[in-house]
Structures are given as structure tokens and as C-alpha cells.
C-alpha positions in Angstrom: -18.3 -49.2 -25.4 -22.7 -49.5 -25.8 -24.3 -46.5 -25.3 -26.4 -45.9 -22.8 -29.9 -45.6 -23.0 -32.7 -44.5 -21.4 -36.1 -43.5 -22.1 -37.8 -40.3 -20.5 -39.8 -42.5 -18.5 -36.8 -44.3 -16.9 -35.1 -41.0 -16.4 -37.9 -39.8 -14.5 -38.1 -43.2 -12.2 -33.9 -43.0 -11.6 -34.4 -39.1 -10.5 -37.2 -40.2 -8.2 -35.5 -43.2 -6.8 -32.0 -41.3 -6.5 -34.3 -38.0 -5.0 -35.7 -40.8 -2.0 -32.2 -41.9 -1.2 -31.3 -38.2 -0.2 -28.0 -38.6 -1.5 -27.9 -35.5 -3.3 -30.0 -32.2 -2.7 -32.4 -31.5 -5.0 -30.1 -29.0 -6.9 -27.6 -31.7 -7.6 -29.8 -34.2 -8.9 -31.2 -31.5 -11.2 -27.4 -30.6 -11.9 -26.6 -34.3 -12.5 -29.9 -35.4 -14.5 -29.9 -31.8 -16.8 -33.0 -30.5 -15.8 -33.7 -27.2 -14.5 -34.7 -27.1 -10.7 -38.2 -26.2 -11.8 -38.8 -29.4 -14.0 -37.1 -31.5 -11.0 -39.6 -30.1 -8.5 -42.6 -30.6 -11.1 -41.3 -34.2 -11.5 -41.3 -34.8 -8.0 -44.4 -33.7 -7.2 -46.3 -35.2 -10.1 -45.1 -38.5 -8.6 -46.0 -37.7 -5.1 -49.4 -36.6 -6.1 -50.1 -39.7 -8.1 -47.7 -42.4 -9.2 -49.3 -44.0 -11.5 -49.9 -40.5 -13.7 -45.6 -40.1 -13.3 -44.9 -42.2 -15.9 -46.9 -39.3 -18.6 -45.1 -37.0 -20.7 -45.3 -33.7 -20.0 -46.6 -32.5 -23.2 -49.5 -31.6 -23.0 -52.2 -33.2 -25.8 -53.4 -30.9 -28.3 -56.8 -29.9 -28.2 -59.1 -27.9 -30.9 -61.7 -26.3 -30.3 -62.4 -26.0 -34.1 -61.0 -29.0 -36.8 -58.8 -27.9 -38.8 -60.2 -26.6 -42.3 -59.0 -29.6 -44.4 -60.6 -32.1 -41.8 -64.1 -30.1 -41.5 -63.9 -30.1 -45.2 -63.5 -34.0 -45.4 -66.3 -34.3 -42.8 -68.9 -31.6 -44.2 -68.1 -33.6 -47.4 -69.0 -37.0 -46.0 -72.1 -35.6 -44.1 -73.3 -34.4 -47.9 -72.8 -37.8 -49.0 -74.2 -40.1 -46.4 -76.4 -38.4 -43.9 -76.9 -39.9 -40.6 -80.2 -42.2 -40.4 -82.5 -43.0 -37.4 -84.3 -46.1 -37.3 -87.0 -47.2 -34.5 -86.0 -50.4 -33.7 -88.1 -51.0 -30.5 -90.7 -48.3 -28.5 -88.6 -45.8 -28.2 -85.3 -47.2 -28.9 -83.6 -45.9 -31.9 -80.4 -47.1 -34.3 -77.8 -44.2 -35.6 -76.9 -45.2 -38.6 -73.6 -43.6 -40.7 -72.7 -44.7 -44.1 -74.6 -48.2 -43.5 -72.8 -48.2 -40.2 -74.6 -48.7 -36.6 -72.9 -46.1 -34.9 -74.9 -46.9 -31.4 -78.8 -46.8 -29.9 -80.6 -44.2 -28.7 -83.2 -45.2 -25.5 -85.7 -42.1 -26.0 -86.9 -42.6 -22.4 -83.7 -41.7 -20.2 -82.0 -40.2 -23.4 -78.9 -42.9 -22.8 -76.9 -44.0 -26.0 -75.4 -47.6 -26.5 -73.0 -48.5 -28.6 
């Protein structure tokens, strides 16, 4: 016999769609799916608030607020290296330039940046 499979995503959409049938209260769905009551109440009202942000994990992304060490090292590094250049390519329109790379344009006037 194939094992069944299912993705997290799926499993959310099946407790959703099986939660709208009111078939089961929301205690046996959790029950039946293996989820606490809080996660099935979280799930549900993710999807109610927005359906098209359901199908996220719930992991939320990691954020720095400083690089790690090795990384500012590598970047400190390359900064040493190649410095970033400004050109004036036009009156008041300037080029960012990194490692002989355009990283964008700089319009002076309204301080916007182009890539």
C-alpha cells in the first residue's frame, strides 16, 4: 500500500475545507489533523483574514539586526578592496558603482535611486 502524502500546505487547505463543511467541531478536526486547538484556531483565522497569505509557513523569517561576524567580516573586507564609486553621468544624475558593477542611479534633485 503508497503512502500517503501531503505537504503542510495541503494539510492546511483539507483542515480549512473539512472546518467549512461543519462536520466536525473544531476540537475534532484538531484531534483528527494533530494539531493543538491553538494552531487550528490560528490556521483558521489566517485564512479568513487573507487567503492568499494561508498558504505561508508559519515560521517566521529570520531577521538580524546585526550580520553575523563572518559575513560583516567578508563585507568590511570587500569594501577595503573595491570601494563604492560615484560618477556624474548627467546634471545631477549620478552612477553607483561596486566592483566595476552599476549598482543603480542616483537623481540628486528628488533623491530617487534607479536601478
Amino acid at each position: 500500500m503508497p503512502w500517503l502524502e501531503t505537504s503542510p500546505v495541503e494539510q492546511r487547505e483539507r483542515f480549512i475545507r473539512d472546518h467549512r463543511l461543519e462536520l466536525y467541531s473544531m476540537v475534532e478536526l484538531c484531534t483528527r489533523y494533530g494539531i493543538s486547538r491553538k494552531t487550528g484556531y490560528k490556521w483558521f483565522d489566517r485564512f479568513e483574514d487573507c487567503p492568499a497569505r494561508f498558504a505561508r509557513t508559519s515560521r517566521r523569517h529570520q531577521r538580524w539586526n546585526h550580520p553575523p561576524e563572518k559575513a560583516a567580516a567578508v563585507i568590511a573586507n570587500a569594501l577595503k578592496q573595491h570601494p563604492i564609486g560615484l560618477e556624474e553621468v548627467d546634471d545631477g544624475i549620478w552612477s553607483i558603482h561596486f566592483c566595476n558593477v552599476l549598482l543603480g542611479r542616483v537623481d540628486e534633485r528628488d533623491y530617487t535611486i534607479r536601478a
